[in-house]
N, C-alpha and C positions, 0 to 999 in steps of 0.2 A: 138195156140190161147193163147194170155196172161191169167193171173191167178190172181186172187184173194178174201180176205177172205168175204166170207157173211155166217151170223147166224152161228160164230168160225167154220167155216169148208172150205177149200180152193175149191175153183170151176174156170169153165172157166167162162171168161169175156166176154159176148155174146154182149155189147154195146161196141161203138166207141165213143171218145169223139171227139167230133169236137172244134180246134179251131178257125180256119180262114171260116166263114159260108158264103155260096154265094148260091141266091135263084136255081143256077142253081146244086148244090150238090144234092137236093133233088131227084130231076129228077135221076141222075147218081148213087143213094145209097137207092133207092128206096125200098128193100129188105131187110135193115140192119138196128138195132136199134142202135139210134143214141141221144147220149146226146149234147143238142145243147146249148150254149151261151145264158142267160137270154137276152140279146140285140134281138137275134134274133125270140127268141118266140112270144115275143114283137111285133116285127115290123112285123111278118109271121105267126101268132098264125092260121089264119082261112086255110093256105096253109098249114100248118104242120098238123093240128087236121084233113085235110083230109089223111094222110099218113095213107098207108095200115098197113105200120108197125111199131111198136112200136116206140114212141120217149121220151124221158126226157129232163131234163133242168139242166142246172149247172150253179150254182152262183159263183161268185168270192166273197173273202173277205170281199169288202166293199159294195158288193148287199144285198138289204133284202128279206128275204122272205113274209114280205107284200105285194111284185110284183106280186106274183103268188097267191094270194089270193081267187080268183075266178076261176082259174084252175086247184085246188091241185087235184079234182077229176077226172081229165083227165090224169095225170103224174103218169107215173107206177115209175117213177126213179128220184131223187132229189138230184143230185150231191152237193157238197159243197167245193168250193177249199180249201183249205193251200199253200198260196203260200210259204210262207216261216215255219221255225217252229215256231219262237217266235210270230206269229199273230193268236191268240186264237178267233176272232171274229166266227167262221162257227163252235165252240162250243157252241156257244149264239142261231145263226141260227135254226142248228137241236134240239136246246132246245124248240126254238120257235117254230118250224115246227110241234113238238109232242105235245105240250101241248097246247099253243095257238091257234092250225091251226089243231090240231086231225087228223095230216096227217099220216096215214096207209102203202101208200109206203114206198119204198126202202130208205133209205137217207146213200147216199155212201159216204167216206170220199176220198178226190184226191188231189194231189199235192205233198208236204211235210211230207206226213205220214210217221212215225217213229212207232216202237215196242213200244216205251217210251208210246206213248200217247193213243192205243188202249185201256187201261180198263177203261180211263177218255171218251172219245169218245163214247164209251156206253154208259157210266152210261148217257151221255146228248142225247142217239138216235140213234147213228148213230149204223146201224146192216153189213152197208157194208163197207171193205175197199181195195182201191186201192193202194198199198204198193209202197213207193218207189224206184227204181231200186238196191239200194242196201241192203235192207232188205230182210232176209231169209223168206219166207211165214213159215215154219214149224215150227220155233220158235216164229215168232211173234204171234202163236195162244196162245201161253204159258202169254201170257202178261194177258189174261183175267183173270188167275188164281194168278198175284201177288200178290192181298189183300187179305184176309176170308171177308173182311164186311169191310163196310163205315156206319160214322155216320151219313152222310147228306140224305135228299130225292134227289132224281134224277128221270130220266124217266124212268129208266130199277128196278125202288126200288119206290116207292112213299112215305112210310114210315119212317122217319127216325129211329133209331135202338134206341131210349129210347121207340118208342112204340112197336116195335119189341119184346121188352122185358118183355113189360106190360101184 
């Protein structure tokens, strides 16, 4: 079973992402938690929320999460791609997600994730990551530890560090 890191500790990965969605998958993976295409929520929202078991959603880049507005409370899991690394939009996303949208789940990082970006990737939400195939998991847990403190508020800090100090 692949691996990786949620709340800095490596685990197994008990969801499947699905990219190519066909209402006949359902049927056939009936048993298994399944992160599905914001397209396909969408179009099969009332056929999926009967699923006995667990599903989520995964946005791409240029999706928003005002899509899911009205059913953050049904989604245990809120995938966010990187397709590539230089497209930082799905740090805007899961910023959104927390502070805008008070959404509680999972918000996993997938695609393009590098070591580089895990301690920014926090700091704006996101508690899970999906590493990609060349990245070590047991050193990219080290990345949470590269700064002592930021000056900025974020999700994982709300305070910025002048009233830290006060």
């Amino acid at each position: 079973m692949p691996k990786l890191i949620k709340n800095r500790q490596i685990i197994e990965d008990n969801w499947e992402l699905v990219k190519d969605f066909s209402a006949d998958l359902l049927a056939e993976r009936g048993g298994e938690n399944l992160l599905l295409p914001l397209v396909a929520w969408l179009e099969h929202k009332d056929v999926i929320a009967a699923r006995s078991s667990a599903t989520g959603v995964w946005l791409d880049s240029h999706e928003l999460p005002a899509q899911l507005a009205d059913s953050l409370h049904n989604l245990p899991v809120i995938a966010l791609n990187f397709p590539v690394f230089r497209d930082g939009r799905p740090f805007s996303s899961a910023r959104e997600l927390r502070l805008n949208f008070g959404y509680q789940g999972e918000v996993r990082a997938i695609g393009d994730v590098l070591r580089d970006q895990l301690f920014y990737m926090a700091r704006c939400g996101f508690d899970a990551f999906v590493m990609r195939e060349d990245q070590n998991l047991e050193t990219s847990l080290q990345a949470f530890e590269d700064f002592r403190d930021a000056y900025q508020s974020s999700v994982d800090r709300p305070d910025p560090l002048f009233r830290r100090r006060a």
